[in-house]
C-alpha distance (Angstrom), angle and dihedral (degrees) to the residues before:
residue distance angle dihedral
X1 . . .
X2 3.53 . .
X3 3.74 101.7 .
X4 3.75 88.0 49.4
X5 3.87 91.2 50.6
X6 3.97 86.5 53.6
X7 3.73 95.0 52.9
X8 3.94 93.3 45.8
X9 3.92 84.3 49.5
X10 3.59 91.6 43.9
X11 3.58 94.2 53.3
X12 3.72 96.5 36.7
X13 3.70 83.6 62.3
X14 3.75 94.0 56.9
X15 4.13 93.1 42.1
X16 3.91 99.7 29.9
X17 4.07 80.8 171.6
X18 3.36 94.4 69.7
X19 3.90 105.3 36.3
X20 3.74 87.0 117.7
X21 3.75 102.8 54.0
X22 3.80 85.6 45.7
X23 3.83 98.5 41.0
X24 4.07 78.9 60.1
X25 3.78 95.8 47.9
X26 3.76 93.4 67.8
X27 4.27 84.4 107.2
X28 3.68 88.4 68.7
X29 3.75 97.2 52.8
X30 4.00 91.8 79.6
X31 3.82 117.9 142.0
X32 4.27 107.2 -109.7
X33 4.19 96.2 -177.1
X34 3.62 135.3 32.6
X35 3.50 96.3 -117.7
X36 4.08 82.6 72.9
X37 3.59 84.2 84.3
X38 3.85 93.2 77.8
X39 3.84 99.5 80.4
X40 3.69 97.1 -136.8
X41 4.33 93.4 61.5
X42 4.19 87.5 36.5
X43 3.73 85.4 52.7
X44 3.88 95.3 46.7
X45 3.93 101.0 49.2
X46 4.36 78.7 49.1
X47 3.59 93.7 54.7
X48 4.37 95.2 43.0
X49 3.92 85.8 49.3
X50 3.87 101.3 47.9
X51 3.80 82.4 42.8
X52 3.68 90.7 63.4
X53 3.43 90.5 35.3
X54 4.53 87.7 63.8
X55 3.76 96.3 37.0
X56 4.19 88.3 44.7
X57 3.70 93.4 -128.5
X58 4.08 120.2 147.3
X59 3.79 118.4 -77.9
X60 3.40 105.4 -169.9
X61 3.86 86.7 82.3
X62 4.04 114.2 99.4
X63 3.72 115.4 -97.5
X64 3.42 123.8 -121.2
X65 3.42 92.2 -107.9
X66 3.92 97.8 53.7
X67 3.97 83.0 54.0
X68 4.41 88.2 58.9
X69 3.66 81.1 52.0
X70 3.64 99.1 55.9
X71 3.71 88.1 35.5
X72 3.82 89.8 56.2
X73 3.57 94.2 46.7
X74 3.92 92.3 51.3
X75 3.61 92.2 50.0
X76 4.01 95.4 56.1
X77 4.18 86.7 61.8
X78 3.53 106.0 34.3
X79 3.52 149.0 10.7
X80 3.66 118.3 -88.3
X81 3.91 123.6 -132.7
X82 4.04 119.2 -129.2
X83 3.82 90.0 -94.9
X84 3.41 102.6 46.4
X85 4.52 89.0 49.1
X86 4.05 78.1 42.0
X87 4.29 83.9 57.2
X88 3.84 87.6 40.5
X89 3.88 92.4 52.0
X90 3.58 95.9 45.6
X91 4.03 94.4 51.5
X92 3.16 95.4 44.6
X93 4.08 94.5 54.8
X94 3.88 92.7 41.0
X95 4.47 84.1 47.8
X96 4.03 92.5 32.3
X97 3.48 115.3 30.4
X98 3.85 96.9 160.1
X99 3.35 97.8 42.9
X100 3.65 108.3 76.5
X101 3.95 118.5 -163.0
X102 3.98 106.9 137.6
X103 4.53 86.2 49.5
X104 3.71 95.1 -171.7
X105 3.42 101.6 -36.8
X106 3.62 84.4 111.0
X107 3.52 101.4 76.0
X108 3.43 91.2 69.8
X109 3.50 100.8 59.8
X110 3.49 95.3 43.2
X111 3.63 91.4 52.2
X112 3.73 93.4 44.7
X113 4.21 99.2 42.4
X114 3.78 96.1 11.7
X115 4.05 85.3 142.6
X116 3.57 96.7 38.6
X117 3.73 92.1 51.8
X118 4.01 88.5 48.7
X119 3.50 90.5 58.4
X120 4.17 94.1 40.4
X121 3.70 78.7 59.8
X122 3.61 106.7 53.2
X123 3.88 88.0 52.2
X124 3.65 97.9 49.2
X125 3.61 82.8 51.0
X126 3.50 98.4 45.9
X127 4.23 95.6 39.5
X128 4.40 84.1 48.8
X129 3.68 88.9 51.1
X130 3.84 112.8 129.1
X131 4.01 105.6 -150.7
X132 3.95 89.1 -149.6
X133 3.61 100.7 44.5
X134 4.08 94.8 106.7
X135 4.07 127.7 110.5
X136 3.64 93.8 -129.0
X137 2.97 124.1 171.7
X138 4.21 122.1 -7.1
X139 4.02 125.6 -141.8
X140 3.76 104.7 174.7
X141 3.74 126.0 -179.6
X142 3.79 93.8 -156.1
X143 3.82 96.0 -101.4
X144 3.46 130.5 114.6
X145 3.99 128.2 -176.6
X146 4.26 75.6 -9.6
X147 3.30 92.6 -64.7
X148 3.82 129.4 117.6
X149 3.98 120.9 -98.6
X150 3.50 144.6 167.4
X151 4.26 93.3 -124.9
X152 4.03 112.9 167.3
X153 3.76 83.2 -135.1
X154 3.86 89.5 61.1
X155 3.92 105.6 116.9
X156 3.74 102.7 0.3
C-alpha cells in the first residue's frame, strides 16, 4: 500500500489537477505477478497505470512491466527468438529506464524486427489485460486518508 500511495503522491505532485481522480485510482494499482514484490517492478506497473489514469487512456491493457514479467518467465524455460528479447528490451526500457540491462543492444532488434516487435507488443498487452482494471464510476464522500477535502468526486 505504501509504494502505491507514493506513486499516487508522486504523480499528484506533477498533475495537482488531477489528484482526485488519481487519489481514487488506488484500486487499480493491485500487484498481478510475483515479481511485484521487488519494489522497483511494483513501482513501475503503478507509475504506467496512474499515467493512463491522467492522460485518460485505457487501463485494462498490460503494463510494460507485466510484459518483463512474462518475458522473464519465458526466458527461464526456453530460449527466446530475436523478436521476442527485442519485446523484452523494449519493456523493460519503457518500465525501467534507469536501470540499464539490454545497453544498446536494443537498437538492433528494433531495427531488425521493429514491426514484429510492435505487434509482440500489442498481444502481450492485450493477453495481460485485466477486464476489471477501469476507474469507473466515482462515489466519494469527501474524505480522503479520513480527513476532510474538497474532492470533485465528493457527492456524485
Amino acid at each position: 500500500m505504501d509504494w502505491a500511495e507514493k506513486e499516487i503522491f508522486q504523480l499528484t505532485s506533477v498533475y495537482p489537477a488531477e489528484a482526485d481522480t488519481l487519489y481514487h485510482s488506488f484500486p487499480l494499482l493491485r500487484p498481478t505477478h510475483g515479481r511485484m514484490s521487488q519494489e522497483f517492478v511494483y513501482h513501475a506497473h503503478c507509475r504506467e497505470l496512474l499515467d493512463r489514469v491522467v492522460k485518460g487512456t485505457d487501463t485494462r491493457p498490460g503494463t510494460a512491466a507485466e510484459v518483463c514479467c512474462l518475458c522473464g518467465e519465458v526466458s527461464a524455460v526456453t530460449p527466446m527468438r530475436s523478436a521476442a528479447i527485442g519485446l523484452y528490451a523494449r519493456m523493460w526500457i519503457a518500465a525501467f529506464p534507469d536501470i540499464p540491462v539490454f545497453g544498446d543492444r536494443h537498437f538492433h532488434h528494433e531495427a531488425l524486427y521493429g514491426s514484429t516487435i510492435d505487434d509482440l507488443e500489442a498481444d502481450a498487452r492485450h493477453r495481460l489485460a485485466v477486464a476489471h482494471r477501469t476507474v469507473g464510476a466515482i462515489d466519494c464522500t469527501g474524505r480522503h486518508h479520513g480527513e476532510t477535502v474538497h474532492c470533485k468526486y465528493a457527492g456524485t
